[in-house]
N, C-alpha and C positions, 0 to 999 in steps of 0.2 A: 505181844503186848503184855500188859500189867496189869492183875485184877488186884484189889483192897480185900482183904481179910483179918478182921481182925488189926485194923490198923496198920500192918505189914504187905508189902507187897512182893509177891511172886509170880513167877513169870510164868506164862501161859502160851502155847503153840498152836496155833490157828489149826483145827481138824485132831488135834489129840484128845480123847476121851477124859474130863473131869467128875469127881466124886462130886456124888447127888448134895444138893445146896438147899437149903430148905429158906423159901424166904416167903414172907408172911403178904396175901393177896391185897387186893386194893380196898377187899371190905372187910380182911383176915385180921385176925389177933395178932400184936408186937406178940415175937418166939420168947423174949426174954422178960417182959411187965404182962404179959399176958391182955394187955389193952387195947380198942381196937386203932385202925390209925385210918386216916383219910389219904394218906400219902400216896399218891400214886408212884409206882414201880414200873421201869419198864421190863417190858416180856423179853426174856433173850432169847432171840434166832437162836432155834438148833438145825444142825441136819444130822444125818448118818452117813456111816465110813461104810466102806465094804462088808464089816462085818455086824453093824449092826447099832455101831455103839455112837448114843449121843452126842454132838463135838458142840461149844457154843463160839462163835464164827465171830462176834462181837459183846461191848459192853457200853453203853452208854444211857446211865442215868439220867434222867427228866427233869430238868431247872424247875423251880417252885416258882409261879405265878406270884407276878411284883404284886406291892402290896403297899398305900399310903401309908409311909411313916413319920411320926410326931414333926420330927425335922422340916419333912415335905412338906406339910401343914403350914407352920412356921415361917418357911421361906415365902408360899401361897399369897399367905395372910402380910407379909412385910409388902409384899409386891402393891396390895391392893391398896394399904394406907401410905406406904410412897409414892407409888406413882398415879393408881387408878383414882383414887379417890383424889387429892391435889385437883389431877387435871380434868374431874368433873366439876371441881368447887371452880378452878381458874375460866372453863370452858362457859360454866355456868353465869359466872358474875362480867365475862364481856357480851354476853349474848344476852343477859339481862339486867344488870344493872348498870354497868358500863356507857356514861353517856356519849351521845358522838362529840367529836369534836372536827371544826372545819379549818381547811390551813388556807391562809393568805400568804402570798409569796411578792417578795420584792427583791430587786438586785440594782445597785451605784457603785460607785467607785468615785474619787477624790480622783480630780484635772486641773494640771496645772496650765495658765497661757503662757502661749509660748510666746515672748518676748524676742523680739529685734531692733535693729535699725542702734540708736544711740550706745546700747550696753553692748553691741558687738564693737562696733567704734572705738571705745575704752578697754577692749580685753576684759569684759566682763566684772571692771570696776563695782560692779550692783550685784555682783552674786551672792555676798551678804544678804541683802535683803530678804533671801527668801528661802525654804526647807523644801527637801525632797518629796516628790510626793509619793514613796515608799512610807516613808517615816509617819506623812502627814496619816494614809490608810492604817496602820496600824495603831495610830491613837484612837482610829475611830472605831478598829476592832477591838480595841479594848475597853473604849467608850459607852458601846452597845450593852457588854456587860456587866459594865457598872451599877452601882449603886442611888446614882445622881438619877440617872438617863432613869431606872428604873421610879424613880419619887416624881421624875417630871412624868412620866408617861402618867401612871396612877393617880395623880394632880389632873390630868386631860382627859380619861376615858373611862375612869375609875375600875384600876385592876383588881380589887380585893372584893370589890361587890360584884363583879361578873365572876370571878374563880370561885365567889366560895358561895354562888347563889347554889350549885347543885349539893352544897352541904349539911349532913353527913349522908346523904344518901351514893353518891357516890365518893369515898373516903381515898378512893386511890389516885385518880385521877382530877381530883376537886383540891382546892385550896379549904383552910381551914377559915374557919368565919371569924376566929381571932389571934391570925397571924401575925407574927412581927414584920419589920422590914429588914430582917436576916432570911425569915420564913419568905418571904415574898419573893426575894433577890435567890433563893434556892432554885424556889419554882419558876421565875422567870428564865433558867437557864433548862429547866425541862421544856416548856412549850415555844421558845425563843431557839431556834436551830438554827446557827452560824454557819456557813461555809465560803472561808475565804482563804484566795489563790495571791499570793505573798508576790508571783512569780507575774500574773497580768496584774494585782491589785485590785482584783474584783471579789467584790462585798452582796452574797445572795442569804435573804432571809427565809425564813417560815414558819411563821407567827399560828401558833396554835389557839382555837377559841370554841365557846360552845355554841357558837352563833357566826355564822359566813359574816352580816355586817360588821360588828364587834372586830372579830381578827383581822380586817380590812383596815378597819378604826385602827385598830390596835399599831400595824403594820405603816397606816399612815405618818401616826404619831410619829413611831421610829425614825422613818424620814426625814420628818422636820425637824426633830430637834438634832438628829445628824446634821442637818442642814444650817441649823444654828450653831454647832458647836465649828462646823469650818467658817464658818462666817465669822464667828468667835477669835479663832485662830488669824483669818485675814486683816481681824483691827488690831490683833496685839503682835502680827508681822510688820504693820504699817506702821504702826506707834513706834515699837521699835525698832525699824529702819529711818524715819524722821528723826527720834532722836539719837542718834549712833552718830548719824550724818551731821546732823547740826552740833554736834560736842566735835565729832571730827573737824566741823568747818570753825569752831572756834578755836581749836588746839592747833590748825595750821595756820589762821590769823596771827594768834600768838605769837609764833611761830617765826612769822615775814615779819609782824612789828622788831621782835627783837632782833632777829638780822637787820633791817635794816636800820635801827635804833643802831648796832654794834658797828655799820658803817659809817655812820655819820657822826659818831662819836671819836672814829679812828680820824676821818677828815678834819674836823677842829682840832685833833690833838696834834696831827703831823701837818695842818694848814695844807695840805694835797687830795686835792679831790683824785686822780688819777697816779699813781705813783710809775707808774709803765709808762705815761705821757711826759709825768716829771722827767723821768728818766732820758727820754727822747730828747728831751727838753737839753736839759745837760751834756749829752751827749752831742748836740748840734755847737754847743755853746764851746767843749773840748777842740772838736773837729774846728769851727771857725779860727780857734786861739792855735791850733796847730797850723793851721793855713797863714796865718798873720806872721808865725814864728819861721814861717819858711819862707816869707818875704821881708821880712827884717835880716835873716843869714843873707839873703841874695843881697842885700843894696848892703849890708857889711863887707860883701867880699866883693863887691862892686866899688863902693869906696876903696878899701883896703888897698887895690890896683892900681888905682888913678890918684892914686894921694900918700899925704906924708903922714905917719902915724900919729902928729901933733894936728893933725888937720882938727877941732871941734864937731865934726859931724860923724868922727868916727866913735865919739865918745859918748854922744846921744844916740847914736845905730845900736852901739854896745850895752846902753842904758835900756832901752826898750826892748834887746831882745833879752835882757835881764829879767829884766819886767814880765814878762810876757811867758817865761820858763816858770816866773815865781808863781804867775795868775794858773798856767795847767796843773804844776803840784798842789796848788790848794783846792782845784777844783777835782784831782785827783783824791787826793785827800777826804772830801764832803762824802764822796762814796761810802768808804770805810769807816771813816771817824762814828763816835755818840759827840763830840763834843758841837755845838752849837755856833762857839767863836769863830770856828771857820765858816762861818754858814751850811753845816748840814742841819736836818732834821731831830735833834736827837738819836737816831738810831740809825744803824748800817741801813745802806740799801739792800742786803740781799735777805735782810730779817723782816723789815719794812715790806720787799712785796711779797714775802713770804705768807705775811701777816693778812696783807691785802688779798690775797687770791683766796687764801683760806673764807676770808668774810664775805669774798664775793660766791663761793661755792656753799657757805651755808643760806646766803640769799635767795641764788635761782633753786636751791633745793626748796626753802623754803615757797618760793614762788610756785614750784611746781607743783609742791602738796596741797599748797591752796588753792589752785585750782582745779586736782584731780577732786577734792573736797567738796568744791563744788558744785562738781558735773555727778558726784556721786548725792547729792542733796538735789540735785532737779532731775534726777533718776528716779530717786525715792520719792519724791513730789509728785510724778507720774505716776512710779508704782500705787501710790495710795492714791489717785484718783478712781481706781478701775481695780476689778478683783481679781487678782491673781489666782486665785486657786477656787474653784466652787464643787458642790456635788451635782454629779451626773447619775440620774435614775436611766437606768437600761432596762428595767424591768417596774413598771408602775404595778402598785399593790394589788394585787388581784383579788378575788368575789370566787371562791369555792361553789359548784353547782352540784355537789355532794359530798356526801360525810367519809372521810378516809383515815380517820383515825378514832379510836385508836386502832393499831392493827390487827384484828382479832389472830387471824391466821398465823402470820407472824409469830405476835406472842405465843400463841398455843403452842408450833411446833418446838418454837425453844423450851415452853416450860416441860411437853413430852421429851424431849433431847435429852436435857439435863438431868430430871429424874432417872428415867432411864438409864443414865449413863450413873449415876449417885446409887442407884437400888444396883447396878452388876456391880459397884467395885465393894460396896459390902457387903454382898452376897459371896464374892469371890474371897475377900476377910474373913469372912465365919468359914468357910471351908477351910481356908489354909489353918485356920487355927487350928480347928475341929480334926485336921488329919493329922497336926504332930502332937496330938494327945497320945 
């Protein structure tokens, strides 16, 4: 091993004789200041070797006794105005000035009825009329904290003189006595606790108060004017599904008048009420005059046999099947022709019923839309008798039968947590600093 002298170290062999060391005792004079010291030294084990002579076997000096220094202090002293002190002052003001407060709890949800019978019959011609009732729950979650919602409750139960009667005496949990309705609409979202499921649509409250009836009050309120605002919602769905329908039902009136205005305008101008019957018509009239012309050939070539060519009846057979060829081509003719002379209508017949079938298909269109118009107007007629959509309370406003707020425990341990947690990381700060000095 290694003893110190002198700053230098030289090596020493366990049992080999060392020159006499003079070191000054526990109550003995410094060798060198001549001073006395308090330092305690430790005594080194000797033995002896065979011949006599002192060996010393080890070396281990005595650590100085710890000793509070400034820093220690310091650190002490941070501990106790960070966290100890805090969480006597926090521990202190909910255990004594801290008023209680009592919760009322309620839970609804927005239901819509469910409709059959006629609107399933139309494929759901009525499904305008009315909103999801996803959509409808989340106006009313955002209704609750509103601003309106908060004037109308305070207008019914009077919010600002029950928050701010425990005022200044309790300053944390009290409203102030001359709060805006910024201030008001803040605190209302402290003692007003929301929790709602997007996923079933259910809407649960817990109306904070300094008095069990009050937050009951309080809680009822909420209800009802929930209750008015979908009620709200069911007259201005109705109003506007009545008038939708009824603008629908006059835009498909319209509609069929001037279809059937654009028919009976075509009929005076072509003098055919039916242009397909016309047709029939002429067509029998063709077919007769083909049949006539095949019985004028037969009594010609029946004359022509039995007689001499000057006979006079071959001349009249020959005259009318003249005749009779002239009458098919001009009734050939009326098909294709515009011109009138021959007796057509003005217009081809295949633009003619062209024209005609177009009129007759904007007709039953229009027919049809007036009536789907209709049935969609004595839909909505129904729908606003009866209310489609209302609030359902699943949980009526409850009556606290003791005080559970604020949380004492609770808050304490957070505000111990946090401290705690705020006083090591700048205690751990000042050392890192403190060591790369």
């Amino acid at each position: 091993m290694f003893l110190s002298d002198n700053n230098k170290a030289k090596p020493v062999i366990l049992g080999q004789a060392l020159p006499q060391v003079t070191r000054p005792s526990q109550t003995g004079q410094n060798s060198e200041t001549g001073s006395k010291t308090d330092t305690p030294v430790a005594q080194q084990p000797k033995s002896k070797d065979d011949n006599g002579a002192a060996t010393i076997v080890s070396l281990r000096p005595m650590a100085a006794a710890a000793k509070m220094r400034i820093r220690h202090w310091g650190v002490f002293l941070s501990f106790l105005i960070i966290v100890v002190l805090p969480v006597f002052m926090v521990f202190f003001y909910l255990s004594v000035i801290a008023k209680d407060q009592y919760a009322s709890t309620t839970g609804f949800t927005v239901r819509q009825e469910e409709s059959t019978g006629a609107t399933e019959l139309l494929g759901g011609l009525a499904s305008f009329t009315g909103t999801s009732v996803s959509s409808d729950t989340d106006m009313l979650y955002e209704f609750i904290q509103s601003q309106e919602l908060v004037q109308l409750v305070n207008e019914d139960v009077g919010l600002i003189e029950h928050y701010s009667s425990e005022w200044p005496y309790d300053p944390v949990f009290a409203l102030s006595d001359n709060a805006t309705t910024e201030d008001l609409l803040n605190y209302w979202r402290r003692v007003v606790r929301i929790s709602y499921d997007q996923s079933t649509g259910l809407i649960e409250l817990r109306v904070l108060a300094f008095d069990r009836e009050k937050a009951q009050q309080i809680a009822q309120a909420i209800l009802s004017q929930s209750q008015n605002m979908i009620n709200a919602l069911n007259v201005s769905a109705r109003e506007d599904a009545m008038r939708y329908a009824q603008a629908d039902l006059v835009t498909a009136l319209d509609r069929l008048k001037s279809a059937r205005e654009a028919l009976t305008s075509f009929r005076t101008r072509t003098q055919i009420v039916d242009p397909q019957a016309d047709l029939q018509g002429r067509l029998g009239v063709m077919n007769n005059l083909q049949q006539k012309l095949a019985e004028a050939l037969i009594d010609y070539d029946l004359l022509l046999g039995s007689t001499t060519s000057s006979d006079p009846r071959l001349s009249q057979v020959q005259r009318r099947i003249d005749v009779i060829r002239q009458r098919i081509a001009e009734e050939r003719n009326t098909f294709t022709s515009n011109s009138t002379a021959t007796g057509a209508v003005g217009t081809d017949y295949p633009s003619l019923i062209a024209e005609y079938e177009s009129l007759v298909v904007d007709r039953e269109y229009a027919e049809e839309t007036y009536r789907a118009a209709l049935s969609a107007l004595d839909i909505a007629r129904a729908d606003a008798s009866r209310q489609s959509r209302y609030l359902a309370a699943y949980i009526r406003p409850t009556v606290a039968q003791s005080s559970e707020f604020p949380q004492s425990g609770v808050l304490l341990g957070l505000t111990v947590l946090f401290l705690v947690l705020a006083w090591s990381i700048m205690a751990l700060i000042y050392y890192s600093i403190r060591d790369r000095r």
